[in-house]
DRENLODREN-941151 format. One line per 2 residues: number of its first residue (from 1); for each residue x, y, z of C-alpha. Coordinates in Angstrom, 2 decimals, decimal comma. Each point is the difference from the previous one (the first is absolute). Last residue first. Layout:
BEGIN
NUM) X Y Z | ... $
END
This chain:
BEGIN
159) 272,74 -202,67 7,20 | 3,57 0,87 -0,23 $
157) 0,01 4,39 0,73 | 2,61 -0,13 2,89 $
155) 2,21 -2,51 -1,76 | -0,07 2,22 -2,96 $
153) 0,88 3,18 1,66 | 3,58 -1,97 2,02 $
151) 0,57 -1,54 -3,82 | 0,10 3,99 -1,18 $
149) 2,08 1,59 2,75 | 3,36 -1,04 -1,90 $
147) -1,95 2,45 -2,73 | 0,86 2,54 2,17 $
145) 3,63 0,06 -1,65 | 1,40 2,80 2,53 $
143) 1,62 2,83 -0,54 | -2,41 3,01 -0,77 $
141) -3,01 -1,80 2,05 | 1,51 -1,38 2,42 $
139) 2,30 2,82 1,04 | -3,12 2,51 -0,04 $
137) -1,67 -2,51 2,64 | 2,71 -0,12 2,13 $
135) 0,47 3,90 -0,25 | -3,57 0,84 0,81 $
133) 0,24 -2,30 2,54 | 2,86 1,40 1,45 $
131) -1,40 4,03 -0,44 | -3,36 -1,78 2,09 $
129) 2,37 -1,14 2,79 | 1,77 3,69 0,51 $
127) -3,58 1,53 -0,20 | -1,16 -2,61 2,64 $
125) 2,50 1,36 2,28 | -0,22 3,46 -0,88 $
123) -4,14 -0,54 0,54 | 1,14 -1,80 3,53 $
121) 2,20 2,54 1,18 | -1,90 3,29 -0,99 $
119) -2,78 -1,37 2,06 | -3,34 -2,04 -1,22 $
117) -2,82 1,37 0,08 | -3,05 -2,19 1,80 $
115) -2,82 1,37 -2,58 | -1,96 -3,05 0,04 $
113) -0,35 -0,40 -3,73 | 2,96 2,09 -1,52 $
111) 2,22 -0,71 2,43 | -0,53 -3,29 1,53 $
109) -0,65 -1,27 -3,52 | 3,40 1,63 -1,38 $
107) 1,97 -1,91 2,73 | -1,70 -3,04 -0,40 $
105) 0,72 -0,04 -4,09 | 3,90 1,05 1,18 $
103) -0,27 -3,27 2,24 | -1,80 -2,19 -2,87 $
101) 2,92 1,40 -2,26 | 2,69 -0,88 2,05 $
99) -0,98 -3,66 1,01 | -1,12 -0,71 -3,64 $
97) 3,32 1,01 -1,24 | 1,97 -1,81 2,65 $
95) -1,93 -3,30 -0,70 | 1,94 -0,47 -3,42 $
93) -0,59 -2,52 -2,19 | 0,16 2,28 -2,60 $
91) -4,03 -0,92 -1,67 | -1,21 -1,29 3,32 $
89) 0,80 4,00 1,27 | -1,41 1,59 -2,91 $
87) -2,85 -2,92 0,17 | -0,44 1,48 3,86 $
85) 0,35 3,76 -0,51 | -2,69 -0,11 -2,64 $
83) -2,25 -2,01 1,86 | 0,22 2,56 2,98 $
81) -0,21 2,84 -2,65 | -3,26 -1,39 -1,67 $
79) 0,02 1,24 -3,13 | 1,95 -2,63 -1,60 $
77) 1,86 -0,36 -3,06 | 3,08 -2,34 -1,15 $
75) 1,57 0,02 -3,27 | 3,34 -0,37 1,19 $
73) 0,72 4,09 -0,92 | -3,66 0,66 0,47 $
71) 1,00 -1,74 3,49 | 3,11 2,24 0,81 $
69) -1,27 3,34 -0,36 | -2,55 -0,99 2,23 $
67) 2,64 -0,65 2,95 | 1,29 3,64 -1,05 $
65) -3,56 1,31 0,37 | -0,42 -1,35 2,78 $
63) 3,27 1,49 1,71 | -0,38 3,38 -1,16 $
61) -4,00 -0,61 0,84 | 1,45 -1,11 3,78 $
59) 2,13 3,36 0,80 | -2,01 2,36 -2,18 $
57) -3,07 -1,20 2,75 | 2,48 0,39 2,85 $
55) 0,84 3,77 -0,94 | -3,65 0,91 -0,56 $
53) -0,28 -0,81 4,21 | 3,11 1,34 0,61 $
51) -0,24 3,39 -1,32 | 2,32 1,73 1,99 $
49) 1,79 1,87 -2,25 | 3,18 -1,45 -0,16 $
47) -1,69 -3,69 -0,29 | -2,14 1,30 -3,20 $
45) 2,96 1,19 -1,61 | 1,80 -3,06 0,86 $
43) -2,70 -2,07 -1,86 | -0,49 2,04 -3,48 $
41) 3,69 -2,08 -2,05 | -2,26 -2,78 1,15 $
39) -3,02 -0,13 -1,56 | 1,73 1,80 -3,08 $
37) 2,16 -3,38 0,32 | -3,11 -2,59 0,35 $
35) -1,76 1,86 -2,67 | 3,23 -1,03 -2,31 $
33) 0,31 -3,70 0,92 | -4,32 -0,17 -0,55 $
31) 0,85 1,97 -3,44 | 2,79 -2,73 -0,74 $
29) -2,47 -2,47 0,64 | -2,65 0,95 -2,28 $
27) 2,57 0,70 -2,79 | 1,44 -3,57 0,69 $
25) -3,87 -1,77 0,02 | -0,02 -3,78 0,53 $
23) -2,51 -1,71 -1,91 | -2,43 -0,41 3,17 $
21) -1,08 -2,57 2,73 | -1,89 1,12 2,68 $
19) 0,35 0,00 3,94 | -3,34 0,52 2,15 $
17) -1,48 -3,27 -1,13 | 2,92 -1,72 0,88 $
15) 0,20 0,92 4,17 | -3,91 -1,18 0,26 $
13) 0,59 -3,14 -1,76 | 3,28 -0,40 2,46 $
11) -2,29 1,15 2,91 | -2,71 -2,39 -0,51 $
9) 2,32 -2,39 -0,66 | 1,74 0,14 3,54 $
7) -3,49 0,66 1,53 | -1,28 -3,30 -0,74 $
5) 3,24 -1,60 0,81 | -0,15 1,71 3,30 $
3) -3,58 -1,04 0,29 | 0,70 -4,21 -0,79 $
1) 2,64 0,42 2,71 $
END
């Protein structure tokens, strides 16, 4: 018991010094929001040609960059992409996020890493989820109050 607990807060330490607090940044954001549509507006292309490998990478970065888009909004940064999926998805409460973006992050690493290319199906697929997150993420932050998201940031940071 006494090592799970051990672990337990080595891993939350671990987790917070990956994730910073910053003055929240609209013009930063709204450049993520914007890279995360050129991203985008490129990935069908890239499918039609049969560049599937290059395809999955657009597919995740439109996605990350969207998710990042939303922390400079909160005032959030990490450069760690699993920590930055998981305080996204702490942030929203919402395990749907994190389970979509860790599978289009798995996707791009099988890809680009060990070269196992995806088919058509899949990268259309996880094009179709990555133009969802992109619009979550765009409704949030054009009509949304994200400072309800402020109290959820301060709990995090107590200590």
């Amino acid at each position: 018991m006494f090592i799970l607990v051990v672990i337990l807060l080595f891993y939350e330490w671990w987790f917070l010094t990956k994730i910073l607090r910053i003055k929240p940044n609209i013009i930063i954001s709204e450049s993520f929001l914007n890279q995360a549509e050129i991203t985008l507006s490129k990935i069908q292309r890239s499918i039609e040609e049969g560049d599937y490998l290059w395809a999955s990478v657009k597919i995740y970065y439109s996605a990350y960059y969207s998710l990042t888009a939303f922390l400079w909004r909160v005032g959030l940064k990490s450069e760690n992409h699993d920590c930055a999926i998981k305080i996204t998805a702490y942030v929203l409460n919402d395990t749907e996020i994190e389970k979509t973006l860790d599978n289009l992050k798995s996707s791009r690493i099988d890809n680009q890493y060990y070269l196992k290319i995806s088919d058509a199906s899949v990268l259309k697929e996880n094009y179709e989820a990555a133009k969802l997150l992109y619009a979550k993420f765009y409704n949030l932050l054009h009509n949304s109050n994200n400072n309800k998201f402020t109290q959820k940031i301060d709990n995090l940071f107590k200590n």
